[in-house]
mmJSON file of the N, C-alpha and C atoms, coordinates in Angstrom:
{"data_MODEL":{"atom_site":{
"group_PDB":["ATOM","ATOM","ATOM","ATOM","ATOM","ATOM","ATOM","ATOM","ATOM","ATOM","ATOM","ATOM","ATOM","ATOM","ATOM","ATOM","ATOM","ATOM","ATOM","ATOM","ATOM","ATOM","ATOM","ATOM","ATOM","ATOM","ATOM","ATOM","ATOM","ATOM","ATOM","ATOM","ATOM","ATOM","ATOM","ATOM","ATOM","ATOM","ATOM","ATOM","ATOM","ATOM","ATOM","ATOM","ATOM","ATOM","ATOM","ATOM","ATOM","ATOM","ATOM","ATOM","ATOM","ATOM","ATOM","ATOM","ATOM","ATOM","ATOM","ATOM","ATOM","ATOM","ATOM","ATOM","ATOM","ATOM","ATOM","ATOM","ATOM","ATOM","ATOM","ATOM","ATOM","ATOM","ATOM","ATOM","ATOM","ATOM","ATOM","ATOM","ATOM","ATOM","ATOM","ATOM","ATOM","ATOM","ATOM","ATOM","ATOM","ATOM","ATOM","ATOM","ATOM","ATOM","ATOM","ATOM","ATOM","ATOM","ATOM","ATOM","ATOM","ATOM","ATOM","ATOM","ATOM","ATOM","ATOM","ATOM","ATOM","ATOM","ATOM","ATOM","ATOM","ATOM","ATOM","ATOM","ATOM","ATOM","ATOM","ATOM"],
"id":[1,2,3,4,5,6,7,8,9,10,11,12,13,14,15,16,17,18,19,20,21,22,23,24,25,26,27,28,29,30,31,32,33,34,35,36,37,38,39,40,41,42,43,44,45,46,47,48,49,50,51,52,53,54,55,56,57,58,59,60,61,62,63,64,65,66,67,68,69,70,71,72,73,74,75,76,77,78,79,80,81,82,83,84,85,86,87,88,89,90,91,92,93,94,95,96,97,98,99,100,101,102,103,104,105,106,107,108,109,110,111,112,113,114,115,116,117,118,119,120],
"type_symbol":["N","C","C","N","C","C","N","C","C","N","C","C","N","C","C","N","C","C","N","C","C","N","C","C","N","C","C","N","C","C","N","C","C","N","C","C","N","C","C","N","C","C","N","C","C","N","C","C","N","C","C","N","C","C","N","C","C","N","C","C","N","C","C","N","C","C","N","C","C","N","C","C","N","C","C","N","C","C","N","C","C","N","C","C","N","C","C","N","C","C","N","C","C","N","C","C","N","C","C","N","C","C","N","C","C","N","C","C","N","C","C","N","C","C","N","C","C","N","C","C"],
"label_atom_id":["N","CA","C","N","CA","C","N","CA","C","N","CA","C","N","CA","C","N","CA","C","N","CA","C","N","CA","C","N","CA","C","N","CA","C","N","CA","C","N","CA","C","N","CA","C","N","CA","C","N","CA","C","N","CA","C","N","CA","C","N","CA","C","N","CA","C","N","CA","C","N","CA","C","N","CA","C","N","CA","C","N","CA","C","N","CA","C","N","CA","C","N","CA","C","N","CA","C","N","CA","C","N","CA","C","N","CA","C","N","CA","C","N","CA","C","N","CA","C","N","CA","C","N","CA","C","N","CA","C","N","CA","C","N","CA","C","N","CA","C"],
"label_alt_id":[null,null,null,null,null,null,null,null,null,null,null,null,null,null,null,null,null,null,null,null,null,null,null,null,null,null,null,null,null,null,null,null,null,null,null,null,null,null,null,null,null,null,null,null,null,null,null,null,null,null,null,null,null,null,null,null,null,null,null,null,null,null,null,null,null,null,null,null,null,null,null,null,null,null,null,null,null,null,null,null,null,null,null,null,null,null,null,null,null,null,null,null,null,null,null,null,null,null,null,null,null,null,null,null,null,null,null,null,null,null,null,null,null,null,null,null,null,null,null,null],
"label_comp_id":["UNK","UNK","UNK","UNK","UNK","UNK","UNK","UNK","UNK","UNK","UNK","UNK","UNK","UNK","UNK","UNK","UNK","UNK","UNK","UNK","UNK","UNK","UNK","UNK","UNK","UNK","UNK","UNK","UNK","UNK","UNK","UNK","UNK","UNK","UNK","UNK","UNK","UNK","UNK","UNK","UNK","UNK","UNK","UNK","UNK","UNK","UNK","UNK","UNK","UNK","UNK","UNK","UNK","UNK","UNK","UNK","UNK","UNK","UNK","UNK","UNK","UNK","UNK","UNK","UNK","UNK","UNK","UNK","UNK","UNK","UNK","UNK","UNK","UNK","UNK","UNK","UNK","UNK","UNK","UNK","UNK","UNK","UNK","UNK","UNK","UNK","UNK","UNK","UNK","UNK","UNK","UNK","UNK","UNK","UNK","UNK","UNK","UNK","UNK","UNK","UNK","UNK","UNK","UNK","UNK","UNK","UNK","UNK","UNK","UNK","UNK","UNK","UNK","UNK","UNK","UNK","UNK","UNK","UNK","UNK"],
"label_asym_id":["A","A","A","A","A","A","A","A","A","A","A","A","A","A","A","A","A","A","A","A","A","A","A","A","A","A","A","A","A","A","A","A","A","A","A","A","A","A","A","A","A","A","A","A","A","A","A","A","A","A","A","A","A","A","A","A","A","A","A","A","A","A","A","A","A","A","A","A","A","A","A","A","A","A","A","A","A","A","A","A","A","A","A","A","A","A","A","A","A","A","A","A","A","A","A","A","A","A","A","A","A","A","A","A","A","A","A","A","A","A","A","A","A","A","A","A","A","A","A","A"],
"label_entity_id":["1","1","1","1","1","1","1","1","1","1","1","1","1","1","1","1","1","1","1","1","1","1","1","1","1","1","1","1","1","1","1","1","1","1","1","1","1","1","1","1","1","1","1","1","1","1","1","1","1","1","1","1","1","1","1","1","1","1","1","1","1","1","1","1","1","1","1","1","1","1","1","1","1","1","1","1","1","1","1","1","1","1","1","1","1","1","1","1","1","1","1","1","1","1","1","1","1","1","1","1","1","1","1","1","1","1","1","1","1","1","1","1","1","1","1","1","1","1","1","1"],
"label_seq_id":[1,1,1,2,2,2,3,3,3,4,4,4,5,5,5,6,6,6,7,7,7,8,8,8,9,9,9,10,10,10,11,11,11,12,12,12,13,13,13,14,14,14,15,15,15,16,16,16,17,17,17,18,18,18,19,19,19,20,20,20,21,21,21,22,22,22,23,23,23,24,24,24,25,25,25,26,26,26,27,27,27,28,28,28,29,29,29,30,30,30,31,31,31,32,32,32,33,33,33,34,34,34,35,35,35,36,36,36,37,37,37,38,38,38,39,39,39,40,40,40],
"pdbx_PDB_ins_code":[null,null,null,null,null,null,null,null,null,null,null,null,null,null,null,null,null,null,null,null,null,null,null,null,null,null,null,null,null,null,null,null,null,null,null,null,null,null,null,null,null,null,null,null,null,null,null,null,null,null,null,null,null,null,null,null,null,null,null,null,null,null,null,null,null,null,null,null,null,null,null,null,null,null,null,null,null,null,null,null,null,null,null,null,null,null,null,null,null,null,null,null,null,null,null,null,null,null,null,null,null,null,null,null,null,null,null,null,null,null,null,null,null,null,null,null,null,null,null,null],
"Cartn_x":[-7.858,-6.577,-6.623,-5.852,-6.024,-4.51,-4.02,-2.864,-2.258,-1.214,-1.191,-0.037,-0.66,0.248,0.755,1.588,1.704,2.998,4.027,5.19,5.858,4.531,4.753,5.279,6.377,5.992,5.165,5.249,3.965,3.393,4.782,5.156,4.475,4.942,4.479,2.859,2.385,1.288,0.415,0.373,0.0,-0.102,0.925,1.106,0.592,0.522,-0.484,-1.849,-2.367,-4.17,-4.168,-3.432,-3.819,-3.929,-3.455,-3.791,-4.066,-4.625,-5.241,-6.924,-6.625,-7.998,-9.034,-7.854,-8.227,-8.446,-8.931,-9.12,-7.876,-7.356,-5.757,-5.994,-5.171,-5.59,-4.176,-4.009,-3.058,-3.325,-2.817,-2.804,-1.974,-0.658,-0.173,0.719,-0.055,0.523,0.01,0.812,0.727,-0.436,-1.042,-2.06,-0.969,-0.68,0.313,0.414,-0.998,-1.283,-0.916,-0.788,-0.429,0.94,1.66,2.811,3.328,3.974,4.282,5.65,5.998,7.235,7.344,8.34,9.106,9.032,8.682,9.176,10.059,11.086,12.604,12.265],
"Cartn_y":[9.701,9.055,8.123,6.732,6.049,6.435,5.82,5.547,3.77,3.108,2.207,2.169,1.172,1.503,-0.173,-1.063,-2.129,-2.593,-1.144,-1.403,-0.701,-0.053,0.691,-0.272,0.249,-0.106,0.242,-0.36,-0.213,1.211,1.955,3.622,4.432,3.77,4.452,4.374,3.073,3.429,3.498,3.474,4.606,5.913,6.381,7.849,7.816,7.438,7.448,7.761,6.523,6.204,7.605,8.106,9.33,10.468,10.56,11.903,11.568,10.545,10.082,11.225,11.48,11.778,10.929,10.508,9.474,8.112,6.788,5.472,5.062,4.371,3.254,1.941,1.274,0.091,-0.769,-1.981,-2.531,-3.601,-3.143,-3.949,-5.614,-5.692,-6.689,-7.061,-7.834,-7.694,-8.502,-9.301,-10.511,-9.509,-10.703,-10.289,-10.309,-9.015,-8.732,-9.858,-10.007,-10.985,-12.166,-12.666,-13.976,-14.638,-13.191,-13.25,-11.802,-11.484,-9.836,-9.838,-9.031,-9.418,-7.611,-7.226,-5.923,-5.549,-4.267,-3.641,-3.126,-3.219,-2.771,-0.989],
"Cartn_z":[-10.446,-10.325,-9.121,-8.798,-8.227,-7.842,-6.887,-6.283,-5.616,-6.587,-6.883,-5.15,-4.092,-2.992,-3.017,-3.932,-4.232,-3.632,-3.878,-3.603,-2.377,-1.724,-0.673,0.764,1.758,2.644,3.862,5.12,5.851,6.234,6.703,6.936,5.835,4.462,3.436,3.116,3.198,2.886,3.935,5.154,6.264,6.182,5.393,5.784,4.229,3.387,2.139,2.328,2.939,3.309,4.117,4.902,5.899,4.947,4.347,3.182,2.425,1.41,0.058,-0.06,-1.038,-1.309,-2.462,-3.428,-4.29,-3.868,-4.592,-3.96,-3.928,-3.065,-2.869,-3.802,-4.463,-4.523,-4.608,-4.464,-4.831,-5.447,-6.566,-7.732,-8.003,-7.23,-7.719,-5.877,-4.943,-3.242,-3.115,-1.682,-1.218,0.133,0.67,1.47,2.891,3.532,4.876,5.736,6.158,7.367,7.279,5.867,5.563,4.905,4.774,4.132,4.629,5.387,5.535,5.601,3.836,3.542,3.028,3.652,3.871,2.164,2.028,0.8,0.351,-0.189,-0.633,-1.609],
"occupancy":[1.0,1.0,1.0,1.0,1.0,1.0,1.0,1.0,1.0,1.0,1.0,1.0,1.0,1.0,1.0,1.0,1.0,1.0,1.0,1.0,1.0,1.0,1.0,1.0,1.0,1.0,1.0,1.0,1.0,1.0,1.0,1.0,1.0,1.0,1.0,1.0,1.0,1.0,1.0,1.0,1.0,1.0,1.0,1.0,1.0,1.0,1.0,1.0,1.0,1.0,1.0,1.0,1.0,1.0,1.0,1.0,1.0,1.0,1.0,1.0,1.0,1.0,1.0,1.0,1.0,1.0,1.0,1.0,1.0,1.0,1.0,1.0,1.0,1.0,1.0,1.0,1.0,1.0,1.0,1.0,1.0,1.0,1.0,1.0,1.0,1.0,1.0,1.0,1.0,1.0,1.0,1.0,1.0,1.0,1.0,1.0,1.0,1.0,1.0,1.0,1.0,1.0,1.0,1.0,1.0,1.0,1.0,1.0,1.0,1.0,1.0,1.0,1.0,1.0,1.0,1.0,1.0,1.0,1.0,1.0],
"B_iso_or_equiv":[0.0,0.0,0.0,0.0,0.0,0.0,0.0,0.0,0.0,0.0,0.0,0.0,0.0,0.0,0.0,0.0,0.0,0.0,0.0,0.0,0.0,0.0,0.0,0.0,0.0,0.0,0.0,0.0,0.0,0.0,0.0,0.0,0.0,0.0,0.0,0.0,0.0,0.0,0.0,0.0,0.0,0.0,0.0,0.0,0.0,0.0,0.0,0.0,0.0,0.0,0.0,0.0,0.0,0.0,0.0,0.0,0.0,0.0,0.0,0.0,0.0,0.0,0.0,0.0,0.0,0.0,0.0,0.0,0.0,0.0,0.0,0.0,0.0,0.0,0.0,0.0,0.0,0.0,0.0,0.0,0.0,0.0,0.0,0.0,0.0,0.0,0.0,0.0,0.0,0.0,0.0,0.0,0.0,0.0,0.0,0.0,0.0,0.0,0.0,0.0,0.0,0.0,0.0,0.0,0.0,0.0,0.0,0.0,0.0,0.0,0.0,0.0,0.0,0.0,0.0,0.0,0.0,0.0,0.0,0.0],
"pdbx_formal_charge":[null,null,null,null,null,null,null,null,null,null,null,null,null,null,null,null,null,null,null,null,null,null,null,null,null,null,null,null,null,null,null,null,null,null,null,null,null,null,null,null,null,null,null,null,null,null,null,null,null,null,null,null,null,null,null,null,null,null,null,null,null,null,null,null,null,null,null,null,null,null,null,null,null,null,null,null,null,null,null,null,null,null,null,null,null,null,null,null,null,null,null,null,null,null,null,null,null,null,null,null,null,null,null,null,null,null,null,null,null,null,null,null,null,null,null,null,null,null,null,null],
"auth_seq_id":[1,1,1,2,2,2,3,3,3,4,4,4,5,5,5,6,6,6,7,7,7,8,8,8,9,9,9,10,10,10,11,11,11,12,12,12,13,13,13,14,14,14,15,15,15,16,16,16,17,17,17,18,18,18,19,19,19,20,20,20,21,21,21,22,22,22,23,23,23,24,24,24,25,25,25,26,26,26,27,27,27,28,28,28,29,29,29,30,30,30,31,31,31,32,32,32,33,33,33,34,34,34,35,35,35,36,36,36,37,37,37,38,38,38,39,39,39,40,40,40],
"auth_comp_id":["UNK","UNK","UNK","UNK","UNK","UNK","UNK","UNK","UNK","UNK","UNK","UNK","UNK","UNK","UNK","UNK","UNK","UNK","UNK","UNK","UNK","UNK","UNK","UNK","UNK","UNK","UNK","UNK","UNK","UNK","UNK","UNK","UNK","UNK","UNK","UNK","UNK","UNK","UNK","UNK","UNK","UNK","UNK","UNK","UNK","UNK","UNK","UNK","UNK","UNK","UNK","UNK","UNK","UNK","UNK","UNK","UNK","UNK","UNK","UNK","UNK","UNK","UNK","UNK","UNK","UNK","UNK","UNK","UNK","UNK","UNK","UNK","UNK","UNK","UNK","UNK","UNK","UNK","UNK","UNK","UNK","UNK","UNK","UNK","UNK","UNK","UNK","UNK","UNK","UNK","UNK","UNK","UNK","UNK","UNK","UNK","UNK","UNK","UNK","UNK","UNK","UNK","UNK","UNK","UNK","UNK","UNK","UNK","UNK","UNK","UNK","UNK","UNK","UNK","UNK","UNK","UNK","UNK","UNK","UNK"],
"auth_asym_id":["A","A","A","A","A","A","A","A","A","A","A","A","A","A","A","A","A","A","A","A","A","A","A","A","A","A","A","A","A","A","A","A","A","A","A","A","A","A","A","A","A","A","A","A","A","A","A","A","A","A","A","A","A","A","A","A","A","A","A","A","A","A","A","A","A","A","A","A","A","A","A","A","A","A","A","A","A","A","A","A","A","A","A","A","A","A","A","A","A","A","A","A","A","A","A","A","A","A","A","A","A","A","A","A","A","A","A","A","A","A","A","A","A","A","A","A","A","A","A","A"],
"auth_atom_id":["N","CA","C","N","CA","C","N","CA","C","N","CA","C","N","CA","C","N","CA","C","N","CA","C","N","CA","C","N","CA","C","N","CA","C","N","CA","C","N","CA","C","N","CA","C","N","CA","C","N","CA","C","N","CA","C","N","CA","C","N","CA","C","N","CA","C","N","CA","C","N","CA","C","N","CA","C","N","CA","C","N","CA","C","N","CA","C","N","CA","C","N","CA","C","N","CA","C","N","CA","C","N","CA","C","N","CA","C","N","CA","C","N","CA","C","N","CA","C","N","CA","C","N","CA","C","N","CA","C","N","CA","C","N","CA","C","N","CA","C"],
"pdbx_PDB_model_num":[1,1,1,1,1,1,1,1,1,1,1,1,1,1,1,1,1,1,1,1,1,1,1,1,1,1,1,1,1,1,1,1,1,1,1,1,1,1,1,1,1,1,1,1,1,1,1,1,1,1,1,1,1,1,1,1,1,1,1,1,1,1,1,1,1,1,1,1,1,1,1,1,1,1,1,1,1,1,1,1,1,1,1,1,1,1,1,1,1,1,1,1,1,1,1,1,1,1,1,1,1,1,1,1,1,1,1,1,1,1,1,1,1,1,1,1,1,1,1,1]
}}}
């Protein structure tokens, strides 16, 4: 199982990657550094 962290925000997928045991991926995200636009 993968874990889709696309719609996560930053808190969230921090505290995701820190306990994931499966791969992260995000599937459909603007790249942070170049656009870092808050997740609702």
């Amino acid at each position: 199982m993968q874990i889709d962290v696309s719609h996560m925000n930053e808190k969230a997928f921090w505290d995701t990657a820190h306990h994931a045991t499966s791969p992260l991926v995000a599937t459909h995200s603007n790249a942070h550094a170049l656009c870092p636009q808050r997740a609702i």
